[in-house]
N, C-alpha and C positions, 0 to 999 in steps of 0.2 A: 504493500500500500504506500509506502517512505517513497514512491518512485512516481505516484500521483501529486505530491505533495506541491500547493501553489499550480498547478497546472488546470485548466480547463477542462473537462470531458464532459463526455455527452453519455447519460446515463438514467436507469428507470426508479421511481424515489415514488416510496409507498409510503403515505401521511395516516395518521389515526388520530381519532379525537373520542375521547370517550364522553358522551352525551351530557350534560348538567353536571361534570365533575366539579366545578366548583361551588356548586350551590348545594354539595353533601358537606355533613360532618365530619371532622375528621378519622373519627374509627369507619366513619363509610368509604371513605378515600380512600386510606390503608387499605381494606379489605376489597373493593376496585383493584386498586392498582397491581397490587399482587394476581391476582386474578389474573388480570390483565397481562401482565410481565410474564407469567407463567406459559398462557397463549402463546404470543409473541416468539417466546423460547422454542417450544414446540415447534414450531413453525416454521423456524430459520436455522434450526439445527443441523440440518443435510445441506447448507449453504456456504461455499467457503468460507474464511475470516475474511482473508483477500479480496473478496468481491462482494463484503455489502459494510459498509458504517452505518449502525445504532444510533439516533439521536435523540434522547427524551425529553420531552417537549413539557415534562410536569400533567400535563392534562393529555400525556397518550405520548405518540412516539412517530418518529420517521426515518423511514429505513433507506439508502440510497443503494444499488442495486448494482455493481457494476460488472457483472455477467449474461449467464442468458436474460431476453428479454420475458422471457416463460416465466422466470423465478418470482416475478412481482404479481403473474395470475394466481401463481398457486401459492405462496406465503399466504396474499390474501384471501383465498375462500379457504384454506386452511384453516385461517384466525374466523371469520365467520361463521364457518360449522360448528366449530370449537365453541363459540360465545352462545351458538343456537342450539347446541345438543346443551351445554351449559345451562341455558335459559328453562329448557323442559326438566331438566333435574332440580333444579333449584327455583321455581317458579314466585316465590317472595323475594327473592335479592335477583332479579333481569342484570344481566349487562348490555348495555349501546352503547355502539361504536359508529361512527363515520369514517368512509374508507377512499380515498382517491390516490389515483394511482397517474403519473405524467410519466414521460419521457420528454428530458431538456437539458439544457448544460448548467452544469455546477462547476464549484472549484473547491478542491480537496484544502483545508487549509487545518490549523490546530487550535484546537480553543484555549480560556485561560486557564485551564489545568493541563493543558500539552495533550491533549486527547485529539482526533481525527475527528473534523466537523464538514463539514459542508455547507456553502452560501452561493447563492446564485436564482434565476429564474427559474431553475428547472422545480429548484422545491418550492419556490412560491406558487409558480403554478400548481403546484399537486394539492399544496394546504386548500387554494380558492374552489379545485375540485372536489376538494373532502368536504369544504364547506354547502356546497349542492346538494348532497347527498343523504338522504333519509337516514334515521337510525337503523344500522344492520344491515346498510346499501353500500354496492362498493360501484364507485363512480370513477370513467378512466377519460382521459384526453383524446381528443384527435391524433394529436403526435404518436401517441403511446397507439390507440388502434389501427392507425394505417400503418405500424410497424407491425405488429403481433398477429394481426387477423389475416396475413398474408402467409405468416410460417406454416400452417397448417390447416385444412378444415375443420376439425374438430373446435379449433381458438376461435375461428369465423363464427360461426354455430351460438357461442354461449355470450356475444355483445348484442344488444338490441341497443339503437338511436334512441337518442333520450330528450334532443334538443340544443339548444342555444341560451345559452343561460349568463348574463351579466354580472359580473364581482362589481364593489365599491369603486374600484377607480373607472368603471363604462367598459370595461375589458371582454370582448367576447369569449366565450370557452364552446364548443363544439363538446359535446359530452355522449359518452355510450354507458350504458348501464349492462353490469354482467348478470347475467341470472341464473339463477338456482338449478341444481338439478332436477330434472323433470318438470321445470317451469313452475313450480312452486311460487308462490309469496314471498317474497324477499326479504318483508317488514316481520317482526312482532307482534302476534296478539297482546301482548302485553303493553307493548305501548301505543296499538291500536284501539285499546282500552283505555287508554291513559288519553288519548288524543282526540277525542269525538269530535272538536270543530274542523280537525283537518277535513275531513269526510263529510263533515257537510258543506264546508265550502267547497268542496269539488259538486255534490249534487246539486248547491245551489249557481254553480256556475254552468252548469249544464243545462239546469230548466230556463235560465235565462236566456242562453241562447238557443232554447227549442221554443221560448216565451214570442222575443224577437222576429224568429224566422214565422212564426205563425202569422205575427202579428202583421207582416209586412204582408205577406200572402192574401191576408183580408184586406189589409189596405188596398192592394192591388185590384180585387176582385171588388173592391166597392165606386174604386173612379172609374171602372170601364163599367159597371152596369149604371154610373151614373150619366155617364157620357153616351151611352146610349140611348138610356130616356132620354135626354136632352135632345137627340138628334131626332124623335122619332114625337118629339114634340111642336119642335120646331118646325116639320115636315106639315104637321096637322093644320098650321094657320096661317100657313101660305094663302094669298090669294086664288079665286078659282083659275082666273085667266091664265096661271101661273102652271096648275095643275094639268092645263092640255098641251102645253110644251113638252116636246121627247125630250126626255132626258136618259144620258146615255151610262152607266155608270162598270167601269174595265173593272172585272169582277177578274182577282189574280188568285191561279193558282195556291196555294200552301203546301210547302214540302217539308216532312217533317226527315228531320236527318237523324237516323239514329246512329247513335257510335255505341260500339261493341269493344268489350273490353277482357281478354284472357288474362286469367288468375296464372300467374306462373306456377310449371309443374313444382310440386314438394320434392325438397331433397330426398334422397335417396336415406338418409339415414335420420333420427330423431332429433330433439336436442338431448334425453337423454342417454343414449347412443356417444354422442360427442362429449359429454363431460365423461362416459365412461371410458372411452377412448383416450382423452387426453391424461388422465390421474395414470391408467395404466402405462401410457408410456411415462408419464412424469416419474413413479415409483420403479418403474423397469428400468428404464436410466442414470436417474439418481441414486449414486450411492450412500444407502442410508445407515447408520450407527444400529438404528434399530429394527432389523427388512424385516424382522418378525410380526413385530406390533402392527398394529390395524389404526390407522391415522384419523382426525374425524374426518378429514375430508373420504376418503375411501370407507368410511363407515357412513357417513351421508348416505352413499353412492350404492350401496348395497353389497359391496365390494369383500367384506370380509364378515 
């Protein structure tokens, strides 16, 4: 790592934020964090030293990546299983997390204890993308998916578009959302229970614009049948002399144009197909300290 040292590279940096950490008590914190750290470890243990710096952020942690581009998909739903099989065991203490994931340049430099840190865009980006991102959502870059989704089909398969989403300084961010195996639910009932007005401002932004589009459809439908009486009124109190004059009126065709539109064929394989494909080659490849143990991500997965 001594040979990155002040130098520039371009590298993949996975941000976490663990949810309201600062508005717990301190024995909640502690017991978070550790939690937390315990994950993390997990996670990044089949990782070389050499190829990722730790940075702890006090309210979570950012990990910079300077290996495969692969290591920052699977760290991350690692730590997400982990927090989600977590949450079903221990269903009175939840953990959330926010997760973004960038590809950008950083520069290796040393903090004030001489420790390996990293500053630059690359991880700025990634924190504004974790900040996007729902509790127990892992949110990735443009940069980061038009690199990743190309390695393989299986990586294609498990991003879905998520949007355009503006930070504090007007910054545009291009964002994919990865998903669950078997397209599952990505959020928490538990903080979908905690959360009831998220979910009603999404239904009430939905009837508004089913409110709107109606409403304009009646509008529409009420000037053309009033512009019609009108015409068919005005017709009526014509003069008679007026009445025996031809009148000739070019009555035009109406074509109505339909376009047709083909659903493209479905892939050949699922989405859960593809996370299963991708953990198997990720565990077949990576050499791991423990190939025995059953990981959550691979116990998500049905795997062991």
């Amino acid at each position: 790592m001594s040979e990155r040292l002040n130098k520039t590279s371009i590298c993949c940096i996975v941000f976490l934020d663990i949810v309201a950490y600062s508005q717990k008590a301190d024995s909640e914190q502690l017991a978070y964090k550790n939690r937390f750290n315990q994950l993390l470890a997990d996670a990044v243990k089949d990782i070389a030293q050499n190829d990722r710096i730790i940075l702890d952020t006090g309210d979570g942690a950012a990990i910079a990546m300077m290996g495969s581009p692969e290591d920052a998909v699977f760290v991350s739903m690692t730590i997400r299983d982990g927090i989600l099989q977590g949450n079903r065991e221990h269903p009175e203490a939840p953990l959330f997390v926010r997760i973004g994931i960038n590809l950008g340049p950083v520069r290796v430099v040393k903090d004030i204890n001489g420790q390996m840190s990293i500053i630059g865009d690359g991880i700025n980006v990634a924190q504004r993308i974790m900040s996007f991102a729902e509790p127990n959502h892992i949110l990735v870059s443009r940069s980061y998916y038009e690199i990743v989704s190309r390695l393989s089909d299986e990586l294609t398969q498990i991003f879905t578009y998520s949007g355009i989403k503006h930070d504090k300084h007007v910054r545009e961010h291009e964002v994919y959302a990865i998903r669950q195996s078997g397209d599952a639910p990505v959020g928490d009932s538990a903080w979908a229970e905690d959360q009831p007005n998220a979910h009603s401002r999404a239904a009430t932004g939905l009837s508004n614009g089913v409110k709107i589009a109606i409403f304009a459809s009646l509008l529409l439908g009420l000037v053309a049948i009033g512009f019609g009486f009108s015409r068919v009124k005005t017709t009526a109190v014509e003069p008679v002399e007026a009445a025996g004059k031809p009148t000739q009126a070019a009555e035009k065709p109406t074509q109505a144009t339909t376009v047709t539109s083909e659903r493209e064929p479905k892939k050949a394989e699922s989405h859960q197909n593809a996370f299963k494909k991708f953990f198997q080659r990720q565990t077949t490849t990576r050499p791991s300290k423990e190939s025995s143990e059953c990981t959550p991500a691979m116990r998500s997965l049905n795997q062991c």
